[in-house]
Structures are given as C-alpha cells and as structure tokens.
N, CA, C and O atoms as CSV, one atom per row, in Angstrom:
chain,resi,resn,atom,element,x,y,z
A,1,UNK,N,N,0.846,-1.182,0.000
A,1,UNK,CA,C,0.000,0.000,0.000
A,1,UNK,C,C,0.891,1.245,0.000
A,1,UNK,O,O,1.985,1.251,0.564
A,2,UNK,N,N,0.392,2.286,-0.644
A,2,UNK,CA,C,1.253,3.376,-0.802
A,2,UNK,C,C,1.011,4.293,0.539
A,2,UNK,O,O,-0.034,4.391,1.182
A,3,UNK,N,N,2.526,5.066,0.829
A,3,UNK,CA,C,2.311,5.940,2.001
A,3,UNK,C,C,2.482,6.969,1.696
A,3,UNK,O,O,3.133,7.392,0.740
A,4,UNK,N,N,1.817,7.603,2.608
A,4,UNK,CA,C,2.192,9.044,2.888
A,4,UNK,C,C,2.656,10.156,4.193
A,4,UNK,O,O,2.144,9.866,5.274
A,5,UNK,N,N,3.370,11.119,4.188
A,5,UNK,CA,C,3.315,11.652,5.141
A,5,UNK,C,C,2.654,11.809,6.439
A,5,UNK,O,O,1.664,12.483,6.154
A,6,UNK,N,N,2.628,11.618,7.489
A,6,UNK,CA,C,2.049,12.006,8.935
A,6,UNK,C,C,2.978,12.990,9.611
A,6,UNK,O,O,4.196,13.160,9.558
A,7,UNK,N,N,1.848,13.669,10.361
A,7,UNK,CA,C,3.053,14.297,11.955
A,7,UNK,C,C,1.645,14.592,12.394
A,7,UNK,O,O,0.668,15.079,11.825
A,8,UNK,N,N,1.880,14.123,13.623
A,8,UNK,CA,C,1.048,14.295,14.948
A,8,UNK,C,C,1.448,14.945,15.723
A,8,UNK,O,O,2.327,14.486,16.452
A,9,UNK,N,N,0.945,16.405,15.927
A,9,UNK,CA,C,2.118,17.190,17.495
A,9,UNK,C,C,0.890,17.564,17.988
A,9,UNK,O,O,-0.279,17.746,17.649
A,10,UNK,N,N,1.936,17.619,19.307
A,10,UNK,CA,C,1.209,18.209,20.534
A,10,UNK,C,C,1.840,19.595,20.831
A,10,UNK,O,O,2.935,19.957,20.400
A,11,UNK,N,N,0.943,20.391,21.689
A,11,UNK,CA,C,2.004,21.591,22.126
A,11,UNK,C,C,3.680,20.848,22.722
A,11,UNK,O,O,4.750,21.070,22.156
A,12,UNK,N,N,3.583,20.355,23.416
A,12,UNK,CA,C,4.583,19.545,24.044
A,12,UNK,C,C,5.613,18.984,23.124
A,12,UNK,O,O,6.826,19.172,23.207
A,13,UNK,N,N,4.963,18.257,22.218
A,13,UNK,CA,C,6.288,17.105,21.389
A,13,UNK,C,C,5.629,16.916,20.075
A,13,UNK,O,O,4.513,17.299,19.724
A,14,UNK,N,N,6.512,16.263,19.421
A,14,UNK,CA,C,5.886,15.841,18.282
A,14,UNK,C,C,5.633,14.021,17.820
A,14,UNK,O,O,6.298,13.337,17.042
A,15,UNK,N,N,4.595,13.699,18.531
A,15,UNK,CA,C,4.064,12.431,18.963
A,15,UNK,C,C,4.626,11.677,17.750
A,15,UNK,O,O,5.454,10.843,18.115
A,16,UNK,N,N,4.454,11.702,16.543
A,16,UNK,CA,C,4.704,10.730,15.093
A,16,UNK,C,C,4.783,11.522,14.367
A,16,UNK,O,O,4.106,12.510,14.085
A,17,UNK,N,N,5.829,11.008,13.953
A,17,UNK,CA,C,5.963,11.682,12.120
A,17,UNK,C,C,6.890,10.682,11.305
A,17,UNK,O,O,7.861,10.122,11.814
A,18,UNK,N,N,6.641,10.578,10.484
A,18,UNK,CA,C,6.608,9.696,9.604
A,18,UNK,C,C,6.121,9.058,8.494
A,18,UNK,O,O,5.009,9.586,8.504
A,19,UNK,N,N,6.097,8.320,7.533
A,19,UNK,CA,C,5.431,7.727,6.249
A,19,UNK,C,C,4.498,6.650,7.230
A,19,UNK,O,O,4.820,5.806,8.065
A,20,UNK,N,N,3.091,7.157,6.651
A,20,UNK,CA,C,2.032,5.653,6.934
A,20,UNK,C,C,1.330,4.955,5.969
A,20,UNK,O,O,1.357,5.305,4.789
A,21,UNK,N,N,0.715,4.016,6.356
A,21,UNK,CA,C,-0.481,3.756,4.761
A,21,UNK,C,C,-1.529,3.788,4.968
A,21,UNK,O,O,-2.275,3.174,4.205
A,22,UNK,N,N,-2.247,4.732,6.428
A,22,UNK,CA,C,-3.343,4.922,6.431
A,22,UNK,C,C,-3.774,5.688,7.262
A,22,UNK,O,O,-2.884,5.642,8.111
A,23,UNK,N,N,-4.588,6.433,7.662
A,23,UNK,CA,C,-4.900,7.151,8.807
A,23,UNK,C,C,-6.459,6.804,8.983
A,23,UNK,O,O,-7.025,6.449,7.949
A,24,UNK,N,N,-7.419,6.876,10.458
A,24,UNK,CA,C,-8.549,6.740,10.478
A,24,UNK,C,C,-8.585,7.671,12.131
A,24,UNK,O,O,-7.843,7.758,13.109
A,25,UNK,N,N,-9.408,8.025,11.862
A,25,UNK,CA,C,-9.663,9.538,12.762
A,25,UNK,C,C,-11.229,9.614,12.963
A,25,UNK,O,O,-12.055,9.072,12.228
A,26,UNK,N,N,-11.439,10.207,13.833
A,26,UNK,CA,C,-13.125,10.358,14.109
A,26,UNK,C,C,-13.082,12.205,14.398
A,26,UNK,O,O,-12.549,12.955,15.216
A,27,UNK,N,N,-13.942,12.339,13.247
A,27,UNK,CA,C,-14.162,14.293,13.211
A,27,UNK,C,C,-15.596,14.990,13.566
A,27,UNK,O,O,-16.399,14.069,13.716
A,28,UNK,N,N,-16.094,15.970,13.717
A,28,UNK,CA,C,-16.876,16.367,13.943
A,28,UNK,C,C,-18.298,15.612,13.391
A,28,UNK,O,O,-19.482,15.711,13.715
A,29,UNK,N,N,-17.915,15.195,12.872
A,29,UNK,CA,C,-18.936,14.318,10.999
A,29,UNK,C,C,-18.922,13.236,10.683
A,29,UNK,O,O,-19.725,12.749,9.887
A,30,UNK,N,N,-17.731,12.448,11.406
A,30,UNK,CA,C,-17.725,11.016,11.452
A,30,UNK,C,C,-16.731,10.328,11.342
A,30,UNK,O,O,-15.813,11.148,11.356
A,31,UNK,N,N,-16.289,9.297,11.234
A,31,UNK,CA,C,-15.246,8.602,11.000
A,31,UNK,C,C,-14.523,9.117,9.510
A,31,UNK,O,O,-15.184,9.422,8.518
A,32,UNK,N,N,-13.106,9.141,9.584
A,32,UNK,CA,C,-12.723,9.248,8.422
A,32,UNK,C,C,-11.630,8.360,7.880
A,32,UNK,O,O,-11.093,7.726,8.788
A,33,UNK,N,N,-11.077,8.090,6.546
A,33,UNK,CA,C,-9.807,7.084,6.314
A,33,UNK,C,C,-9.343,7.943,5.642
A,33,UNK,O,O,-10.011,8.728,4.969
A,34,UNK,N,N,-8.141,7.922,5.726
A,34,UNK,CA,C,-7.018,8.808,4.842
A,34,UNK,C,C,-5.946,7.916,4.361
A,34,UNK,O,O,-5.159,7.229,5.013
A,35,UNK,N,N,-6.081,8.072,3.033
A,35,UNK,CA,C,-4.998,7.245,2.016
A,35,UNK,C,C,-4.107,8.448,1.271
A,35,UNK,O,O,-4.388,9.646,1.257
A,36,UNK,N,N,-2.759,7.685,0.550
A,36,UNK,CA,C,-1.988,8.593,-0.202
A,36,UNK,C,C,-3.296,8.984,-1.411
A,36,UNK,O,O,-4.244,8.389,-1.923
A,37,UNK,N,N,-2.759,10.160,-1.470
A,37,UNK,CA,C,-3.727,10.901,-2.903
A,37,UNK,C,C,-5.198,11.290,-2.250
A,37,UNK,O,O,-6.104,11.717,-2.965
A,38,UNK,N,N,-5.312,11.147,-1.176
A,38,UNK,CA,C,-5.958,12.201,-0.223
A,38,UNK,C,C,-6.586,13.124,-0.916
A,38,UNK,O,O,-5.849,13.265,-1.892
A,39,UNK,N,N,-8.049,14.314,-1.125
A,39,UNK,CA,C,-7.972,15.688,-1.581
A,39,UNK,C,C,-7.887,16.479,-0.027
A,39,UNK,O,O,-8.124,16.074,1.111
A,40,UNK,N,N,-7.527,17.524,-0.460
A,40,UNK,CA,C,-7.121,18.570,0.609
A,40,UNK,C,C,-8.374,18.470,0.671
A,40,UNK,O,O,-9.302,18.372,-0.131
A,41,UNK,N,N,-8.090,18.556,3.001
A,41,UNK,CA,C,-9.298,18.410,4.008
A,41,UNK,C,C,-8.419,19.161,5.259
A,41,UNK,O,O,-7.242,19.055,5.605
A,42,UNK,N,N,-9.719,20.083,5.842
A,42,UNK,CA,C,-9.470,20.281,6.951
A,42,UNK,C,C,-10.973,19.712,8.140
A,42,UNK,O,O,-12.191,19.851,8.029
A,43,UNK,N,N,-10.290,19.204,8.974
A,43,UNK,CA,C,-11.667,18.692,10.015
A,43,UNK,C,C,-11.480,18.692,11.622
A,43,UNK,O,O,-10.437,18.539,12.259
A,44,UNK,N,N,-12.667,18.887,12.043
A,44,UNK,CA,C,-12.014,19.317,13.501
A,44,UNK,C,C,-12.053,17.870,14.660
A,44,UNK,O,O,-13.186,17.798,15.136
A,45,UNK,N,N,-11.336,17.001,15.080
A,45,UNK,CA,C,-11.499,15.777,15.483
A,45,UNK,C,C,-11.827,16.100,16.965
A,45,UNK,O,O,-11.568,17.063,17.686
A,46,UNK,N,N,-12.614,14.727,17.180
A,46,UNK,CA,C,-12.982,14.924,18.299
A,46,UNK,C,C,-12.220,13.561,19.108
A,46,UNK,O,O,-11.777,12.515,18.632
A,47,UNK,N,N,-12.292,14.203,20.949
A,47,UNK,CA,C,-11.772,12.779,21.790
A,47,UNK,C,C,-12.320,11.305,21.068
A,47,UNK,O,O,-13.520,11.126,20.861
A,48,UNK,N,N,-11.233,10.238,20.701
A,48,UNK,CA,C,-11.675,9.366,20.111
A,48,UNK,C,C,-10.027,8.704,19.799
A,48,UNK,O,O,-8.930,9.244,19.946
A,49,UNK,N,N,-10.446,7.120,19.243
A,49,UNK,CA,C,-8.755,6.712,18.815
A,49,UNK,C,C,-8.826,6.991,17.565
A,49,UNK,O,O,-9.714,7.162,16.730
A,50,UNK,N,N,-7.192,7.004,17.630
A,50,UNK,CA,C,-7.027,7.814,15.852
A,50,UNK,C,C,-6.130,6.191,15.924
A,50,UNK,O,O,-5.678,5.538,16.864
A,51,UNK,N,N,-6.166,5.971,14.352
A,51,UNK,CA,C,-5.145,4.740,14.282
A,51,UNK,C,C,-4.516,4.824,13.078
A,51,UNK,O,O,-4.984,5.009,11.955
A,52,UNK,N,N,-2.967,4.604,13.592
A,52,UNK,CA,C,-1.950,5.178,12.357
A,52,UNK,C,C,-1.329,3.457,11.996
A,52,UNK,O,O,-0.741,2.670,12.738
A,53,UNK,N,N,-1.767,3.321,10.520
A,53,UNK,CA,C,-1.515,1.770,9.887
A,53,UNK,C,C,0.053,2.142,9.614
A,53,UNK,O,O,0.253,3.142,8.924
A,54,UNK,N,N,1.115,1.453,10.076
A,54,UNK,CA,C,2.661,1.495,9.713
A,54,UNK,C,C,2.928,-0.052,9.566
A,54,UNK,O,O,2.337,-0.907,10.227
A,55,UNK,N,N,3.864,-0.295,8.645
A,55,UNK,CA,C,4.175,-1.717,7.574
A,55,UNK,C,C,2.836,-3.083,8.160
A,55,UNK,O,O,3.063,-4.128,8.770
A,56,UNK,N,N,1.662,-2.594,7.738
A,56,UNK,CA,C,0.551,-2.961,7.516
A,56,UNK,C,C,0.164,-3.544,8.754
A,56,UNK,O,O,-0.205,-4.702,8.562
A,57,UNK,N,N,0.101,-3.205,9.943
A,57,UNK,CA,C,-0.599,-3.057,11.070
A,57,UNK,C,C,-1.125,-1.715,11.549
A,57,UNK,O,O,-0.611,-0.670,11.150
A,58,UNK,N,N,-2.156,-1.732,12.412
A,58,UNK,CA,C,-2.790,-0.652,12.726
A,58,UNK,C,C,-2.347,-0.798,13.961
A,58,UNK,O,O,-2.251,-1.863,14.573
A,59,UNK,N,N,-1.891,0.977,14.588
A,59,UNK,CA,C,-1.339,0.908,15.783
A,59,UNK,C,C,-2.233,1.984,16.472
A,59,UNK,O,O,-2.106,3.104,15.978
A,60,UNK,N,N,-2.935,1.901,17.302
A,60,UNK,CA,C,-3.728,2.891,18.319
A,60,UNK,C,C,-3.444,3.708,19.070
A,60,UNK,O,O,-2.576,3.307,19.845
A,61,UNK,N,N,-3.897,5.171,19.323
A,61,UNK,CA,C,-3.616,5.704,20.132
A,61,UNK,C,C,-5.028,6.262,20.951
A,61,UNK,O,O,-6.074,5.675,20.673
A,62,UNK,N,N,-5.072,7.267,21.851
A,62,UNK,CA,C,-5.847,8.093,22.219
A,62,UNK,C,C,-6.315,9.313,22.228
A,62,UNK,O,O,-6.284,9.934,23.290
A,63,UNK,N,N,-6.692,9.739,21.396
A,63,UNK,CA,C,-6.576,11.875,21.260
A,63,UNK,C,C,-7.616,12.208,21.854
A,63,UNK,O,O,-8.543,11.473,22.193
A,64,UNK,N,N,-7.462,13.748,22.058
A,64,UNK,CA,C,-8.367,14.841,22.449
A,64,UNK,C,C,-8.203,15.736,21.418
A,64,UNK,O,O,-7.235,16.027,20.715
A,65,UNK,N,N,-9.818,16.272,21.491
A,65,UNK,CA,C,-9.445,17.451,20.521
A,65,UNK,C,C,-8.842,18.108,19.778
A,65,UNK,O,O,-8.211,18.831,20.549
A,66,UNK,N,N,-8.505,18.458,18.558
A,66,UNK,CA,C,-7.692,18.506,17.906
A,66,UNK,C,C,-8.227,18.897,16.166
A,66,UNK,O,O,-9.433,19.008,15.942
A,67,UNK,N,N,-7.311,19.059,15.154
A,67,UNK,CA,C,-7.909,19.317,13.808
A,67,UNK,C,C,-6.755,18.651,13.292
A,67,UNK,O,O,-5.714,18.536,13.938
A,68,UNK,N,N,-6.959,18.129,11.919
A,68,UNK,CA,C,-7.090,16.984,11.271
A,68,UNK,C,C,-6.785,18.020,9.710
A,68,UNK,O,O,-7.717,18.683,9.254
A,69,UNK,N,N,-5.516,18.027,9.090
A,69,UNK,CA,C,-5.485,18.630,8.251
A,69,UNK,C,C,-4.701,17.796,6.493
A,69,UNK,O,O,-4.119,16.780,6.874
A,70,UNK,N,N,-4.598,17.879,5.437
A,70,UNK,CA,C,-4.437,17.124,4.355
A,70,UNK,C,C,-4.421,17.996,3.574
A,70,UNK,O,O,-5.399,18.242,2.869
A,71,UNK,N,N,-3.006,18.844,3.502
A,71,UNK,CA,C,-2.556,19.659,2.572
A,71,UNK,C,C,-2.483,19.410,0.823
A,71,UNK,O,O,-2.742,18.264,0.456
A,72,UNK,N,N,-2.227,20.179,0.018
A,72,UNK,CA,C,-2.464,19.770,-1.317
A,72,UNK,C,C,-1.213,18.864,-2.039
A,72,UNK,O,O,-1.302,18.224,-3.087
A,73,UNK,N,N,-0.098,18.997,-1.213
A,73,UNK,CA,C,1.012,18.060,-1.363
A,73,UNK,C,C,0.867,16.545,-0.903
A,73,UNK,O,O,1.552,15.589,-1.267
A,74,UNK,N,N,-0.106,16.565,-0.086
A,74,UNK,CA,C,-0.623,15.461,0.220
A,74,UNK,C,C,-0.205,14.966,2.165
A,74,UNK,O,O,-0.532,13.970,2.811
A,75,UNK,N,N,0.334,15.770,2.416
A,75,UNK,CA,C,1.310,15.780,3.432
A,75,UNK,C,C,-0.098,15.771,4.698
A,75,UNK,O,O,-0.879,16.720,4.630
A,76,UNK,N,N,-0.320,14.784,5.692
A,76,UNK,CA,C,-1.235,15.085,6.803
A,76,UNK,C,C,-0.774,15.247,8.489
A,76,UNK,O,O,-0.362,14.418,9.300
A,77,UNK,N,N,-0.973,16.299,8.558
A,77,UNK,CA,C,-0.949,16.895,9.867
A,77,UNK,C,C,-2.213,16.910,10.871
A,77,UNK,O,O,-3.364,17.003,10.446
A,78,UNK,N,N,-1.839,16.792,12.488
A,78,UNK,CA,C,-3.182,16.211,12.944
A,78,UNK,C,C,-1.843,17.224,14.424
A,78,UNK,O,O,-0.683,17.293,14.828
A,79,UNK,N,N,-3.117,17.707,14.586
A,79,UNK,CA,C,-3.032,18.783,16.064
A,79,UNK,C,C,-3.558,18.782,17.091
A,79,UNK,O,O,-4.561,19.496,17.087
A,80,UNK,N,N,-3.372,18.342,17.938
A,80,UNK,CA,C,-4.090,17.944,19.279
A,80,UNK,C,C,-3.593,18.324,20.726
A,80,UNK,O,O,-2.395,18.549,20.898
A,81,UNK,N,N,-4.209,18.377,21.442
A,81,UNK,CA,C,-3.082,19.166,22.925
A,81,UNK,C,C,-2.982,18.046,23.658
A,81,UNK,O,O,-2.578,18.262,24.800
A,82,UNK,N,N,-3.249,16.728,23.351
A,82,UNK,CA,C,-2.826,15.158,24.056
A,82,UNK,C,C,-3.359,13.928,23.139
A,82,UNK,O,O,-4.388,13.612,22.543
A,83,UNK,N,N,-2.559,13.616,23.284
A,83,UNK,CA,C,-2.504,11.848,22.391
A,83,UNK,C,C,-1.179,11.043,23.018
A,83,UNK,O,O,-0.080,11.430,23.416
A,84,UNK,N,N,-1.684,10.014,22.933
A,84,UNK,CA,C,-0.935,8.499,23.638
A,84,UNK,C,C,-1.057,7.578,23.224
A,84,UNK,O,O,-2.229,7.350,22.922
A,85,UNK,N,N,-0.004,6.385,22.903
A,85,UNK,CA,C,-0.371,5.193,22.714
A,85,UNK,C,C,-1.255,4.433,23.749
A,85,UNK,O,O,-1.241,4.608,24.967
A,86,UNK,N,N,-1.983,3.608,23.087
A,86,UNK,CA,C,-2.779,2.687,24.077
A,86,UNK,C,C,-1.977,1.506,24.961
A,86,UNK,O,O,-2.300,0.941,26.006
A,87,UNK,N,N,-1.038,1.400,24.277
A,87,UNK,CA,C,-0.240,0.684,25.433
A,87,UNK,C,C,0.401,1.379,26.176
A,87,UNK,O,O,1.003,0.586,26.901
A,88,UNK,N,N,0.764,2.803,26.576
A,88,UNK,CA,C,1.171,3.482,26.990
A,88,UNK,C,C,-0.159,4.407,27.917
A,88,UNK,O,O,0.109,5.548,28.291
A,89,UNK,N,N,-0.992,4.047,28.101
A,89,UNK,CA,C,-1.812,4.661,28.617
A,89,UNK,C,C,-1.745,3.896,30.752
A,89,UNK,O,O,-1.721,2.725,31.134
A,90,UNK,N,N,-1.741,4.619,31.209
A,90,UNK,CA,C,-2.268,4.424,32.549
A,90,UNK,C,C,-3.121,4.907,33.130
A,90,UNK,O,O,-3.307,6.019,33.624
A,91,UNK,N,N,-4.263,3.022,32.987
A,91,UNK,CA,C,-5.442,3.221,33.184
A,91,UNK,C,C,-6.073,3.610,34.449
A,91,UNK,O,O,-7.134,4.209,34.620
A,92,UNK,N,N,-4.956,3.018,35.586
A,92,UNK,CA,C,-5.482,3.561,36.864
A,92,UNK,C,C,-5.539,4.640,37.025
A,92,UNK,O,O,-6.309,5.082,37.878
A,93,UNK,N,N,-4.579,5.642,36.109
A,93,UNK,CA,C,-4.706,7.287,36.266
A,93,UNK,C,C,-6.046,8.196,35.577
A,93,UNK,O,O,-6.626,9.233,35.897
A,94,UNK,N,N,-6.197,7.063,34.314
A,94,UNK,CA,C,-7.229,8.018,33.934
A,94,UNK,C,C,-8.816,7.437,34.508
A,94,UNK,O,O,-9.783,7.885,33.893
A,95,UNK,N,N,-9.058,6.587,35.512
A,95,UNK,CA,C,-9.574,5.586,36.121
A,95,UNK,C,C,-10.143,7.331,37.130
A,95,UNK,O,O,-11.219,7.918,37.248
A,96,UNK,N,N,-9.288,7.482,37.442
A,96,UNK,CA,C,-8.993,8.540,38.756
A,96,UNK,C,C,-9.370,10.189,37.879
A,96,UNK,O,O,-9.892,11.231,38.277
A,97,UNK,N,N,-8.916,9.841,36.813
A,97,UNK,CA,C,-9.437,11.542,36.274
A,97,UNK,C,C,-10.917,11.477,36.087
A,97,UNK,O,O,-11.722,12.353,36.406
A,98,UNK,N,N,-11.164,10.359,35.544
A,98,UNK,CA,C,-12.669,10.053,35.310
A,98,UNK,C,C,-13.410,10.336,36.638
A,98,UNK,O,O,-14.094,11.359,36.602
A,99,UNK,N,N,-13.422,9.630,37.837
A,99,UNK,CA,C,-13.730,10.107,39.103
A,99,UNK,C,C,-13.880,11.509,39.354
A,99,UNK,O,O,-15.017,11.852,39.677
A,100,UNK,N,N,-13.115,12.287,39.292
A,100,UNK,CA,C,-12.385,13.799,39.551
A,100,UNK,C,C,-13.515,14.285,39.025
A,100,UNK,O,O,-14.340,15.005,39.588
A,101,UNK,N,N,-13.536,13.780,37.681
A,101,UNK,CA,C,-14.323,14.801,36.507
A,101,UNK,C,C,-15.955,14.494,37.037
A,101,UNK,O,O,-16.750,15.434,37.033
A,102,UNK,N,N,-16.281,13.465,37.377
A,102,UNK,CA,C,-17.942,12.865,37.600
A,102,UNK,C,C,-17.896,14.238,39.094
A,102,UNK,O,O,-18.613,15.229,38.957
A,103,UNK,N,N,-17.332,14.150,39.916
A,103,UNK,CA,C,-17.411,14.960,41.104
A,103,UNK,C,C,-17.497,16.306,40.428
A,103,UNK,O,O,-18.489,17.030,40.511
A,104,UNK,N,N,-16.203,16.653,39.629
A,104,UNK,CA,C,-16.772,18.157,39.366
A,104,UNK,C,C,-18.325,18.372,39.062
A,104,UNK,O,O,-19.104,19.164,39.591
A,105,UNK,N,N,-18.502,17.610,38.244
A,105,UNK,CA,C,-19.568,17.752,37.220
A,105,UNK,C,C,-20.710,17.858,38.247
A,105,UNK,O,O,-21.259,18.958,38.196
A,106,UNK,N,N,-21.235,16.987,39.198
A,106,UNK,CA,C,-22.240,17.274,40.162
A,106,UNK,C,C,-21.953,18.507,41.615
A,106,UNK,O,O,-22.740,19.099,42.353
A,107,UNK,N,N,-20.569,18.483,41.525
A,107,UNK,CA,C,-21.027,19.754,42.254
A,107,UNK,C,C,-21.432,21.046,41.558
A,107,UNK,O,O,-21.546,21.055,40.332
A,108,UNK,N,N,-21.643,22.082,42.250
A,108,UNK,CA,C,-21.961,23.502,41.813
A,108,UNK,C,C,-20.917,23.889,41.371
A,108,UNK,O,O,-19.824,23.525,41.803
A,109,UNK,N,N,-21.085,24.661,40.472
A,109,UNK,CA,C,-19.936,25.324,39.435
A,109,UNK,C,C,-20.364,26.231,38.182
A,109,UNK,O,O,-21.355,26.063,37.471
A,110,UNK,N,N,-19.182,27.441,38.054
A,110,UNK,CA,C,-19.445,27.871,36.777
A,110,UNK,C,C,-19.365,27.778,35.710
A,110,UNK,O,O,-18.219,27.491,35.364
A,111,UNK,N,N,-20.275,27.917,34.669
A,111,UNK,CA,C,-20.373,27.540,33.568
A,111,UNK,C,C,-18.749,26.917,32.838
A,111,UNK,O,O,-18.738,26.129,31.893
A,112,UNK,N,N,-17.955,27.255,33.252
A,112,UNK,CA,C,-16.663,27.427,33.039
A,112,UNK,C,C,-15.301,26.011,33.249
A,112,UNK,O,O,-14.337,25.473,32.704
A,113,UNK,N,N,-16.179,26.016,34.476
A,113,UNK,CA,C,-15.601,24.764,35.013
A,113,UNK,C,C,-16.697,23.525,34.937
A,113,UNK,O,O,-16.462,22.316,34.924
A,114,UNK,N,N,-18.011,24.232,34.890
A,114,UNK,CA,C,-18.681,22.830,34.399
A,114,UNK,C,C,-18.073,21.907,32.862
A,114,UNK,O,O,-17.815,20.705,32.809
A,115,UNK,N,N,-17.978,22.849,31.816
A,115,UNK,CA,C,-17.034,23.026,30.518
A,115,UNK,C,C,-15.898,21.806,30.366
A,115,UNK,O,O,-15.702,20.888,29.569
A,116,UNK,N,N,-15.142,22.406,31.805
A,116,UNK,CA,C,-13.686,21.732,31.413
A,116,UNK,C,C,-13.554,20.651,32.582
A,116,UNK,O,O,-12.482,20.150,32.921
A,117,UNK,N,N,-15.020,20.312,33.251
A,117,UNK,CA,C,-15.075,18.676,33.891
A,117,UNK,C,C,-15.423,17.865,33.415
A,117,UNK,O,O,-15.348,16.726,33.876
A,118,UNK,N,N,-16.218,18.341,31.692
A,118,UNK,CA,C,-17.263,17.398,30.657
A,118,UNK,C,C,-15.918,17.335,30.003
A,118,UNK,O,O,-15.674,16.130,29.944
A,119,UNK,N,N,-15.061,17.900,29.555
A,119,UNK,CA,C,-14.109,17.348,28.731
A,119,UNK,C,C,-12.701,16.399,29.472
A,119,UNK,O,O,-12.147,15.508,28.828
A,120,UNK,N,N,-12.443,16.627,30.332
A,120,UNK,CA,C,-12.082,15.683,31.220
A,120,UNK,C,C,-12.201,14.076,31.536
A,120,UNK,O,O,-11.534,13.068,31.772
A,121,UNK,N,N,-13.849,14.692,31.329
A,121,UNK,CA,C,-14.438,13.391,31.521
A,121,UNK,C,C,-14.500,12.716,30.500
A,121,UNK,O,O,-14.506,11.491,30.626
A,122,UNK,N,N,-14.560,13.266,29.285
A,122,UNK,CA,C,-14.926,12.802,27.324
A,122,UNK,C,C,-13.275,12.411,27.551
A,122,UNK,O,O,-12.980,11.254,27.250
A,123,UNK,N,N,-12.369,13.137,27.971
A,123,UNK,CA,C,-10.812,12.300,27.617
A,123,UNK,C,C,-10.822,11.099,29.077
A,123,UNK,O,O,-10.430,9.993,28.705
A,124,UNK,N,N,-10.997,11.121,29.801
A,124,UNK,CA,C,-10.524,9.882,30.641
A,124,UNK,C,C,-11.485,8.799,30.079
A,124,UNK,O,O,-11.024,7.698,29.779
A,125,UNK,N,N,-12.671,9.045,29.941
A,125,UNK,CA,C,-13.154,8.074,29.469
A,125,UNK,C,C,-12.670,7.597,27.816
A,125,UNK,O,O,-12.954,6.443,27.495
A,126,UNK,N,N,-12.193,8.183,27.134
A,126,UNK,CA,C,-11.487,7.881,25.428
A,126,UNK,C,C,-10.713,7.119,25.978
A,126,UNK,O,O,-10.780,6.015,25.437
A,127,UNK,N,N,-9.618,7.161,27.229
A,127,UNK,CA,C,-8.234,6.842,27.065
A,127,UNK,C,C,-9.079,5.574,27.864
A,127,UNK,O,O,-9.131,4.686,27.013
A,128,UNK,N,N,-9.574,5.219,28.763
A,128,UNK,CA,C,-10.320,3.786,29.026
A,128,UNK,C,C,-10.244,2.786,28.274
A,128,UNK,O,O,-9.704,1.680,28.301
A,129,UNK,N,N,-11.460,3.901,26.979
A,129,UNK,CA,C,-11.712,2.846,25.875
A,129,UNK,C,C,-10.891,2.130,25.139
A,129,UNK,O,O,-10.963,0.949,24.800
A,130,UNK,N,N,-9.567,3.491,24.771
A,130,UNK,CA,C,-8.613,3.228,23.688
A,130,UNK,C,C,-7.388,2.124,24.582
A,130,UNK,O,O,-6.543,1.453,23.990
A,131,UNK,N,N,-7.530,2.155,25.788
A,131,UNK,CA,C,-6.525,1.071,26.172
A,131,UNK,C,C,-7.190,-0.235,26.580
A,131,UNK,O,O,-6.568,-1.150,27.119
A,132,UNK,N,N,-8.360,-0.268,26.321
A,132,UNK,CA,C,-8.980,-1.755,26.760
A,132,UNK,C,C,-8.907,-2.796,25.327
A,132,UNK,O,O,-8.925,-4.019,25.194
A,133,UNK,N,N,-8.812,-1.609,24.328
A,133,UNK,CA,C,-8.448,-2.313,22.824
A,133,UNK,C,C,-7.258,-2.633,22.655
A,133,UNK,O,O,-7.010,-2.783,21.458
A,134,UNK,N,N,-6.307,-2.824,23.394
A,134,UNK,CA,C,-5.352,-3.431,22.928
A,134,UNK,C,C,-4.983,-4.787,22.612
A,134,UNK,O,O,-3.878,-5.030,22.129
C-alpha cells in the first residue's frame, strides 16, 4: 500500500511523524480514512482513537481534541493538545481523572468549570476505551 506523510504534534512534542499507509480519525462528521492521494481536508477531530496503519498493522492511540489537516502536497498533519499510545496509557490514572471529573460535574460550578469537567471526563473516558483495545 502506498504511504504518505504524517506528523502528529502536541504543544509539548511531536508524537509521530513519519510515512504511513493509512490514517482513520473520528471528526466532527464522522469517522474518516485517509490514504496517499488524499484531496485537501481540513476537520475538527474529536476525543476518540485515531489509528496510524505502519508496515501494515494498525497501531492505536488516544486523542483529544484537535484538527485533522491534508494539505495539497498530500502531506497530513493532525493537532491535538494530548494523544498516547494505548499501550502506553495508565489506566489507573485516567480511572482517577474520570472520578475527579464525575465529582466536578455534580457539584456547583461555573459555567466554566462545568465546561472543562465534561471534557475531562470525554478524555478519561477515550483513554479507558482506547486502552482496553489493545
């Protein structure tokens, strides 16, 4: 299968980069697959596993939020402020964010922090999912 470009960064690092032969991502709109010869796409992804196919296995990770881009060179870039491998995930930690986040969420709070205990909760629970698939 033919490849193409990836890079996955975070503010932090730059998670993957490299030639793949496939990308599959979940965006505002739905699941998507990305092959070489791609048309230019921009999409805004949501918490969900993204899975990057390298010498014809699919390898999993976990993202948050993020956009999902497929320049006209063909080159795909994917932006996110956290992603992890699923074997690299520690579940007892996000076991514990999930907790954190259910408590925010029922106590009283402003609009603000109600906000950023629902997304908390949308990533501890992704990274659950995405490491029980391994």
């Amino acid at each position: 299968m033919a490849e193409f470009k990836l890079k996955v960064l975070t503010p932090e690092k730059t998670f993957f980069k490299g030639e793949t032969e496939q990308l599959i991502a979940k965006t505002t709109s739905g699941c998507i697959g990305i092959l070489k010869g791609h048309s230019p796409y921009v999409a805004s992804i949501v918490p969900s596993e993204l899975k990057i196919k390298i010498d014809g296995e699919f390898r999993s990770a976990a993202i948050s939020d993020g956009v999902l881009k497929v320049s006209l060179d063909g080159e795909v870039t994917v932006l996110t402020s956290a992603v992890e491998w699923s074997d690299e995930i520690d579940v007892a930690r996000a076991e514990r964010s999930k907790e954190r986040a259910e408590k925010q969420l029922k106590a009283e709070s402003s609009r603000t922090e109600f906000d950023l205990a629902e997304r908390q909760l949308k990533r501890a629970v992704n990274r659950i999912s995405v490491a029980s698939k391994k």
